[in-house]
C-alpha positions in Angstrom: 0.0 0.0 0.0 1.9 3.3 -1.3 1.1 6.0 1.2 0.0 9.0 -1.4 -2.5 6.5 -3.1 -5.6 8.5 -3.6 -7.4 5.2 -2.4 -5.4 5.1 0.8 -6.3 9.1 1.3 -10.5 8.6 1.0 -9.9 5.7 3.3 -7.8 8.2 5.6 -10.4 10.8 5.5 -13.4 8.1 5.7 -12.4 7.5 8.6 -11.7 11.1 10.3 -15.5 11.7 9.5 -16.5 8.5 11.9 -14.6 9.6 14.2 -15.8 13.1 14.1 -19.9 11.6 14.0 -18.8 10.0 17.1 -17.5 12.8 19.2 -20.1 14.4 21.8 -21.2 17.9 21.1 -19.9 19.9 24.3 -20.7 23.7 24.8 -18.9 26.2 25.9 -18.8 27.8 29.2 -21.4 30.2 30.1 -18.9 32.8 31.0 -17.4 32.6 28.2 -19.5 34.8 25.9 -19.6 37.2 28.4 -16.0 37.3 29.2 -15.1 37.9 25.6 -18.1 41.1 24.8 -16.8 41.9 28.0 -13.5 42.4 26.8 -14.3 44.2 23.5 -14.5 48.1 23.8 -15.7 50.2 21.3 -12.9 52.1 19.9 -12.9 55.9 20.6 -11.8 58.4 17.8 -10.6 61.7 18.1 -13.1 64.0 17.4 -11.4 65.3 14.3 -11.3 62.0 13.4 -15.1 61.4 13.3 -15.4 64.7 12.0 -13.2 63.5 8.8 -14.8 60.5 8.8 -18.4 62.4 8.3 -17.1 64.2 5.7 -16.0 61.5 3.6 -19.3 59.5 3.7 -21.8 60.4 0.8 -24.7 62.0 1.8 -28.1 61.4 0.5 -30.6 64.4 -0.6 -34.1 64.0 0.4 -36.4 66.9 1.4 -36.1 65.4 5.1 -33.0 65.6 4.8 -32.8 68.9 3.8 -35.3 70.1 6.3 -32.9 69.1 9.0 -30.3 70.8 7.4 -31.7 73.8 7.0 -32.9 73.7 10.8 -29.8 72.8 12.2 -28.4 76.7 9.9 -31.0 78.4 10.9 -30.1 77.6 14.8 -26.9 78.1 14.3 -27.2 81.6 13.1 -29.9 82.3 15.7 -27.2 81.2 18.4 -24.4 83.7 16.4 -26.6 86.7 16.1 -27.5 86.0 20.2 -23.5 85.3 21.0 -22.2 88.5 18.9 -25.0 90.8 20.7 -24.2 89.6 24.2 -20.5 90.6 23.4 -21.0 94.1 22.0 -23.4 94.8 24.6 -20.6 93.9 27.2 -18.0 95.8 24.6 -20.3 98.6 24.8 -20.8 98.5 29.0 -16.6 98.1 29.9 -16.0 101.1 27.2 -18.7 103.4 29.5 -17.2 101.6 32.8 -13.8 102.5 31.4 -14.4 105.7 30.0 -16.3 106.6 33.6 -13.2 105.3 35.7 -10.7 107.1 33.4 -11.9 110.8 33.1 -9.0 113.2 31.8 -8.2 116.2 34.4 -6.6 119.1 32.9 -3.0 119.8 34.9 -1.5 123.2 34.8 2.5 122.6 34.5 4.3 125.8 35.1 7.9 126.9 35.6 9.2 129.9 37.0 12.3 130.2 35.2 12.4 133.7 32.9 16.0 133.3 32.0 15.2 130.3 30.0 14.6 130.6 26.0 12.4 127.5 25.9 11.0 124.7 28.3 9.8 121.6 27.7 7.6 118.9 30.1 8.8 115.3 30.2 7.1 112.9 32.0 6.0 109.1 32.4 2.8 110.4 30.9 4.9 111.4 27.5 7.3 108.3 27.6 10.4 111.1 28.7 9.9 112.9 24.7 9.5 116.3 24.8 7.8 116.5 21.2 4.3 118.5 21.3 5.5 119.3 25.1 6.7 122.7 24.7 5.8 125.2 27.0 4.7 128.7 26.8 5.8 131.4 28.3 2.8 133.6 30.3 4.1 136.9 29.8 0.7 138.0 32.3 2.3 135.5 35.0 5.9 135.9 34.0 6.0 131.8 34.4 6.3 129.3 31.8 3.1 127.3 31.1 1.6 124.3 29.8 -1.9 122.1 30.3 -1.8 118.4 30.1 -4.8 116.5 30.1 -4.1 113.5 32.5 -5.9 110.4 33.8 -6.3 109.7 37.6 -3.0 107.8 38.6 0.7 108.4 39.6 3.3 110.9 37.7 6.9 111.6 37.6 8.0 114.6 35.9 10.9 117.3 35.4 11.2 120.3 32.8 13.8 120.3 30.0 15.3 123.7 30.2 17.3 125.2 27.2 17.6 121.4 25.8 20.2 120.7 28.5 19.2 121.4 31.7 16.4 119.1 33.7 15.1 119.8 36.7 12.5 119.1 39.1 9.4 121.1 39.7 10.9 123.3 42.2 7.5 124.2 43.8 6.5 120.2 44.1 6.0 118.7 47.0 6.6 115.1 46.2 10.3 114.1 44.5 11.9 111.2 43.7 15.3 110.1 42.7 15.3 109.0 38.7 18.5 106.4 39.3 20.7 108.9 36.9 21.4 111.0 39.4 18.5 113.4 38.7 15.1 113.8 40.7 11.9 113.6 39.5 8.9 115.3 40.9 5.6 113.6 41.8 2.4 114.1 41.0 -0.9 112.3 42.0 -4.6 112.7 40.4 -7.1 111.3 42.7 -10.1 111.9 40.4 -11.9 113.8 42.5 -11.6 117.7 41.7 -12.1 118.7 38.0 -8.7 120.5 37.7 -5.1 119.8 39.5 -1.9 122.3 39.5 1.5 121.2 39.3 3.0 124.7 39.9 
C-alpha cells in the first residue's frame, strides 16, 4: 500500500468523519461569551477624526434631509446673532465703565524760570519725549506754562530747560530720585476735583 494512493487518502479521511460523528457535542462555558463582549471596547476616535470620517461618507438628498439641514443653519445663526449681541453689549458696557473710571483732568504745568529761552515737560505720561510738550511762556504770569490732560493715577515729571538742563518742579511737593542722578517730581490725580496744579 503506497502512502500517497488517492485510495489510501478517501480511506484516511473516511475514517476522520467516523470519528468526528462520534465525538459528543460539548458547549462552551457560560462565562465565556460574556467574558469575551466583555473584553471588547468600542474604539474611541478623536473627534477630528469622526469629524473627517463624516465628511467623507456620501450623503443622501431628500427633502427630510434637507429640512434638518436647514434647521440645524437656521439655529446656528440664531445662536451667532445671540453670542455676537451679548458681546458688543458687554463691549459697549466696559467702554462706559472704562471711560467713567478714566476721566481726563486738565493739569497746569508751570515753571518759574524767565532766564530760560524755551522749556519743555517730560514725564512718564509722555514716555520722557519732549515732542508737542513745549511750554509757553505767560508773559501775564511771567512763568512758563503748559496744560496736560491726565488720567487719575501716579506721575513723575521734570522740565527740559534750554535742551540741557532738567530739573524738578521746584514748587513740588513730592520728588523722587530718577537712578541717573537726577530727581523727579511727583504728582498724583485722585479723580476727585475737576482741575489739578503742578505749579
Amino acid at each position: 500500500m503506497k502512502p500517497n494512493d488517492p485510495q489510501n487518502v478517501g480511506e484516511d479521511l473516511r475514517r476522520i468523519a467516523r470519528l468526528l460523528e462520534d465525538m459528543d457535542d460539548m458547549q462552551p462555558p457560560e462565562a465565556l461569551v460574556d467574558s469575551i463582549m466583555a473584553g471588547i471596547r468600542p474604539k474611541k476616535l478623536a473627534w477630528w477624526k469622526n469629524l473627517w470620517r463624516q465628511l467623507q461618507t456620501p450623503m443622501s438628498v431628500t427633502p427630510i434631509r434637507m429640512l434638518e439641514l436647514s434647521a440645524a443653519a437656521v439655529g446656528l445663526i440664531l445662536v451667532a446673532v445671540v453670542f455676537l449681541s451679548r458681546n458688543q453689549n458687554e463691549n459697549d458696557m466696559t467702554l462706559t465703565l472704562n471711560n467713567t473710571a478714566q476721566i481726563e483732568k486738565l493739569v497746569v504745568f508751570t515753571l518759574d524760570m524767565p532766564d530760560a529761552s524755551h522749556v519743555e515737560l517730560i514725564g512718564s505720561f509722555n514716555q520722557w519725549a519732549p515732542e508737542g510738550y513745549r511750554m509757553y511762556r505767560d508773559k501775564q504770569r511771567g512763568v512758563w506754562r503748559l496744560s496736560v490732560p491726565l488720567q487719575s493715577g501716579r506721575y513723575e515729571y521734570a522740565f527740559r530747560v534750554d535742551g540741557e538742563m532738567v530739573l524738578p518742579d521746584p514748587k513740588g511737593l513730592l520728588q523722587q530720585d530718577d537712578g541717573y542722578g537726577n530727581r523727579n517730581s511727583i504728582l498724583i490725580i485722585n479723580g476727585e476735583s475737576n482741575r489739578e496744579t503742578a505749579t
